[in-house]
VOVOMAR-5869 format. One line per field, with one value per residue: residue number from 1; residue in one letter; y, z, x of N, C-alpha, C in turn. Coordinates in steps of 0.2 Angstrom, whole numbers, always signed. Example, Ala and Ser with C-alpha at 12.3 -4.5 7.8 and 13.67 -1.06 7.14 Angstrom:
paro: c(1, 2) $
vogu: c(A, S) $
nY: c(-28, -11) $
nZ: c(+39, +35) $
nX: c(+66, +64) $
caY: c(-22, -5) $
caZ: c(+39, +36) $
caX: c(+62, +68) $
cY: c(-16, +0) $
cZ: c(+39, +39) $
cX: c(+66, +64) $
***
This chain:
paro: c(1, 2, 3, 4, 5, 6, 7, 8, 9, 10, 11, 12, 13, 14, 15, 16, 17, 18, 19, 20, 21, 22, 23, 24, 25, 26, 27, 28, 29, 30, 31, 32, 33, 34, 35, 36, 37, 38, 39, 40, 41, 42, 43, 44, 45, 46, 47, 48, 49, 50, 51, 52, 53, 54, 55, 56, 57, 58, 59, 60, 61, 62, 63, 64, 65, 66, 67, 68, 69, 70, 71, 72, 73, 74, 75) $
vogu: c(X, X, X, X, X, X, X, X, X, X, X, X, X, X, X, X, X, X, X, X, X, X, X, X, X, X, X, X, X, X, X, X, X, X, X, X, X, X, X, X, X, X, X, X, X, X, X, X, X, X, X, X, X, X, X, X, X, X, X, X, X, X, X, X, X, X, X, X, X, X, X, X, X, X, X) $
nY: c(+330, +344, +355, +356, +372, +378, +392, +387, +376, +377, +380, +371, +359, +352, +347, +344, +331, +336, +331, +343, +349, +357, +368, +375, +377, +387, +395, +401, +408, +415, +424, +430, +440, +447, +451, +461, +468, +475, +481, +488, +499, +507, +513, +506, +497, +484, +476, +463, +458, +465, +462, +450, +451, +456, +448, +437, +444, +446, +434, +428, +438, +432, +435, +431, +412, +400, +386, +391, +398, +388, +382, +371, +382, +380, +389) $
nZ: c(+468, +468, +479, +485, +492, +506, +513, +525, +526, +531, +544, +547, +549, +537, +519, +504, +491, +473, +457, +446, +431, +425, +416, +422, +433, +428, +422, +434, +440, +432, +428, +443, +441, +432, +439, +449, +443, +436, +448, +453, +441, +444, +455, +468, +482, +486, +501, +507, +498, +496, +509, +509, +498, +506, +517, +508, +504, +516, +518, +507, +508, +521, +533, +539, +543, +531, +536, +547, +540, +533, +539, +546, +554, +568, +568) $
nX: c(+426, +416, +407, +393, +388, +378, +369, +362, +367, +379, +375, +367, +375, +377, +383, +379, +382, +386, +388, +395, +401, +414, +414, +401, +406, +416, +409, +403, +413, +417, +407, +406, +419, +415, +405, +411, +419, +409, +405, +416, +418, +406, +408, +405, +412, +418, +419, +421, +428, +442, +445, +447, +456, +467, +470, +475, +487, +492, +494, +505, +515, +519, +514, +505, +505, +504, +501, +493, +483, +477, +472, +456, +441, +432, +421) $
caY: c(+332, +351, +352, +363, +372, +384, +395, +383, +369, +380, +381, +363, +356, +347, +347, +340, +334, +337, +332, +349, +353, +361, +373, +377, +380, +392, +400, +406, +411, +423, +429, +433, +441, +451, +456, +463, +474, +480, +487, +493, +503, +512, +515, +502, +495, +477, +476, +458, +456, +469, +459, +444, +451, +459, +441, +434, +447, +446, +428, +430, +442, +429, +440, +424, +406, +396, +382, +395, +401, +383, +376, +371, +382, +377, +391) $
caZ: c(+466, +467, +483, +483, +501, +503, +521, +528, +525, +535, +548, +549, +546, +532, +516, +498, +486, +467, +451, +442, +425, +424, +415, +424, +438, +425, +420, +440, +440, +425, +433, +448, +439, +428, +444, +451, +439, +434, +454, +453, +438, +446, +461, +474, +484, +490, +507, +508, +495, +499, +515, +506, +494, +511, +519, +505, +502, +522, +516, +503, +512, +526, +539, +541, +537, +528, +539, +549, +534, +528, +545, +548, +557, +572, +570) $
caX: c(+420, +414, +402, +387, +387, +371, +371, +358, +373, +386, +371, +364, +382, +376, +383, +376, +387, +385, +391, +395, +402, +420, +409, +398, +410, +421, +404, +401, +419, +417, +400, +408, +423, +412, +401, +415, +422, +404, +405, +423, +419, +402, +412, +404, +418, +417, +422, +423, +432, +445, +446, +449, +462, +469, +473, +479, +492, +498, +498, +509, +521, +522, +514, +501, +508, +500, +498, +485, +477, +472, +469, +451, +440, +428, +415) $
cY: c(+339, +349, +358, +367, +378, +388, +389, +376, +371, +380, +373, +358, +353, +350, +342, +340, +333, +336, +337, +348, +357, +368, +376, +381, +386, +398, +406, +412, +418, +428, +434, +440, +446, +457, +461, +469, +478, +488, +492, +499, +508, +516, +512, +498, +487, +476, +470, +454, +461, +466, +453, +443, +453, +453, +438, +438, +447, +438, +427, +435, +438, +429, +433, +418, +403, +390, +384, +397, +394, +378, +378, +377, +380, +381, +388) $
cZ: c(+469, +475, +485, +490, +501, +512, +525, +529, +531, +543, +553, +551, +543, +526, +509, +493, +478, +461, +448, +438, +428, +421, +416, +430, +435, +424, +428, +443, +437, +428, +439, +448, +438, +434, +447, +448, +438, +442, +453, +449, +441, +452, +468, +475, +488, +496, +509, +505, +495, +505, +513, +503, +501, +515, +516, +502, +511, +520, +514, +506, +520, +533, +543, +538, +535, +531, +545, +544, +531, +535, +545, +553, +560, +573, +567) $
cX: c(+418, +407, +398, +386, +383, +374, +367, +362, +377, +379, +371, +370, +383, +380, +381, +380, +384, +388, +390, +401, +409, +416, +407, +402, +416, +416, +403, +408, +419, +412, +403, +413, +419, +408, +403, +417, +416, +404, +409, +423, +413, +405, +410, +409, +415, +419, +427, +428, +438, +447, +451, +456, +468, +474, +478, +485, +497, +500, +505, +514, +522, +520, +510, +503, +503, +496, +492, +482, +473, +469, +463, +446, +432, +421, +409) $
***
């Protein structure tokens, strides 16, 4: 089950779970996609996401194992 995590969750340590739609979850997907590309074409650079693809490319080349990359973290 899909679980709705707000900042106030990651704070509180609570989270709220949700039944959501495969749908729905594909529609934020494309949102996000689309949001993306609209920046990359104006010329605003995402950082985080540049971070993100950043990690998961030392992943993928081994530089970090995986078993760090999925472990839990405590902050």
């Amino acid at each position: 089950m899909p679980v709705r995590i707000t900042q106030q969750d990651v704070m509180n340590g609570d989270a709220e779970y949700r039944a959501i739609s495969r749908q729905f979850v594909l529609f934020g997907v494309e949102r996000r996609k689309a949001w993306r590309m609209l920046q990359s074409k104006t010329g605003i650079a995402n950082r985080e996401y540049a971070a993100q693809r950043a990690i998961l490319a030392d992943v993928d080349a081994g530089k970090i194992s995986k078993e760090l990359f999925t472990r839990e973290s405590n902050c």
